[in-house]
C-alpha positions as CSV (number, residue, x, y, z in Angstrom):
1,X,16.7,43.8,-26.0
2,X,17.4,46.0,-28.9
3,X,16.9,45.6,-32.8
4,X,18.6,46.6,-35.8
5,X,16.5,49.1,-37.6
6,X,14.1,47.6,-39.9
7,X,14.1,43.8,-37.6
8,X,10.5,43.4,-37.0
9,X,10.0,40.3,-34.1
10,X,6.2,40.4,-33.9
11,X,6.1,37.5,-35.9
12,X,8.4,35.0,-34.4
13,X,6.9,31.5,-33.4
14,X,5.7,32.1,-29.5
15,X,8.6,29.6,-28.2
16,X,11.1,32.1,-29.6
17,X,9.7,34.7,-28.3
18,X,9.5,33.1,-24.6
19,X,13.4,32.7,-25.6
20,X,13.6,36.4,-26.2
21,X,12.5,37.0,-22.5
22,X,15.4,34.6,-21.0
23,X,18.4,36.0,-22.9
24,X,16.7,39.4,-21.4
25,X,17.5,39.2,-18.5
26,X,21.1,37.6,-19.0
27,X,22.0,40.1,-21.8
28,X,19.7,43.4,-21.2
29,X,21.2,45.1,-24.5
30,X,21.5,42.5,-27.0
31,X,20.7,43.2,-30.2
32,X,18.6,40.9,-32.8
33,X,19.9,41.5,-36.4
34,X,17.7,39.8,-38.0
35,X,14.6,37.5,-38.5
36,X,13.1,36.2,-41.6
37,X,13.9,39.6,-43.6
38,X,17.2,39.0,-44.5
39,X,18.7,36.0,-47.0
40,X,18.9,32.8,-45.4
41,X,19.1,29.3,-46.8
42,X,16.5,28.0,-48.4
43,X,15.4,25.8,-45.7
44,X,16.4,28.2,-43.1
45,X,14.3,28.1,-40.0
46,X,14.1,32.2,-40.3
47,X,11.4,31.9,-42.7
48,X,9.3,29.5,-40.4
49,X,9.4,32.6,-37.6
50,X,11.6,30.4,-35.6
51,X,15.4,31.4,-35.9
52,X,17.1,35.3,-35.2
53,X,20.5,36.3,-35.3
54,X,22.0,38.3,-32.5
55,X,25.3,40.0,-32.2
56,X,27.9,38.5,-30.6
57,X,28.3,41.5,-28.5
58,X,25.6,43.1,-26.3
59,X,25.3,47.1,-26.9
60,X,27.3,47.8,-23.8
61,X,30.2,45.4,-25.0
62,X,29.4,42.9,-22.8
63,X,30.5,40.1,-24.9
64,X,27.1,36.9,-25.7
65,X,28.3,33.2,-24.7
66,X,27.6,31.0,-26.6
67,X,27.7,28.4,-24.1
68,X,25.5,30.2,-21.9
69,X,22.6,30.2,-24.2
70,X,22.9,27.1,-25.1
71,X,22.3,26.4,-21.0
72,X,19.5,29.2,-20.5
73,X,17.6,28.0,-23.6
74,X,18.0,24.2,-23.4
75,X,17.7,21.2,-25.7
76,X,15.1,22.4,-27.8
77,X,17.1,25.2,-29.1
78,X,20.3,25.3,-31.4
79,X,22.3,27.9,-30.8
80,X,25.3,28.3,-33.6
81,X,28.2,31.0,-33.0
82,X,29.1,32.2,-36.4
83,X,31.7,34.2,-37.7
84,X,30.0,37.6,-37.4
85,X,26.9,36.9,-35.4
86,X,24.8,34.3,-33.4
87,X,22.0,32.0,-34.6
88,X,19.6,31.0,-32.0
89,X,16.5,28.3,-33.8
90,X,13.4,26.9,-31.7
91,X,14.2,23.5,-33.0
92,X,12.4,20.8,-30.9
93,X,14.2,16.9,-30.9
94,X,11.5,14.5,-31.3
């Protein structure tokens, strides 16, 4: 796992971080953009310490599915591909 300068993870909800671990080990070098720093939606789950964004493409070039994340992480995680990055949100269905 790598981070754009300045992306600070040490406080992300602990489920995310269990997340982080799992997309570890299926994408060594990804790369988290960003976490609640940046300028989200008002309601955006990166302010709660429970989204990132990810590129869509690991360091290496190894390209991130979508899909696959969505398996690894299961139901209580969204996972949105965007335009320029991935969103992954802890996001528990009651």
């Amino acid at each position: 796992m790598l981070l754009k300068p300045g992306v600070d993870i040490t406080h992300l909800a602990r489920p995310l971080r269990r997340a982080l671990q799992k997309i570890d080990v299926m994408y060594p070098d990804f790369v988290i953009t960003s976490t609640r720093h940046d300028s989200h939606g008002a309601s955006s789950l990166h302010y709660a310490d429970q989204a990132i964004d990810i590129r869509l493409t690991a360091w290496g070039g190894k390209v991130i599915s979508v899909e696959a994340l969505r398996r690894i992480l299961g139901d209580d995680f969204d996972v949105v591909g965007e335009r320029t990055h991935i969103h992954v949100e802890f996001d528990p269905k009651p």
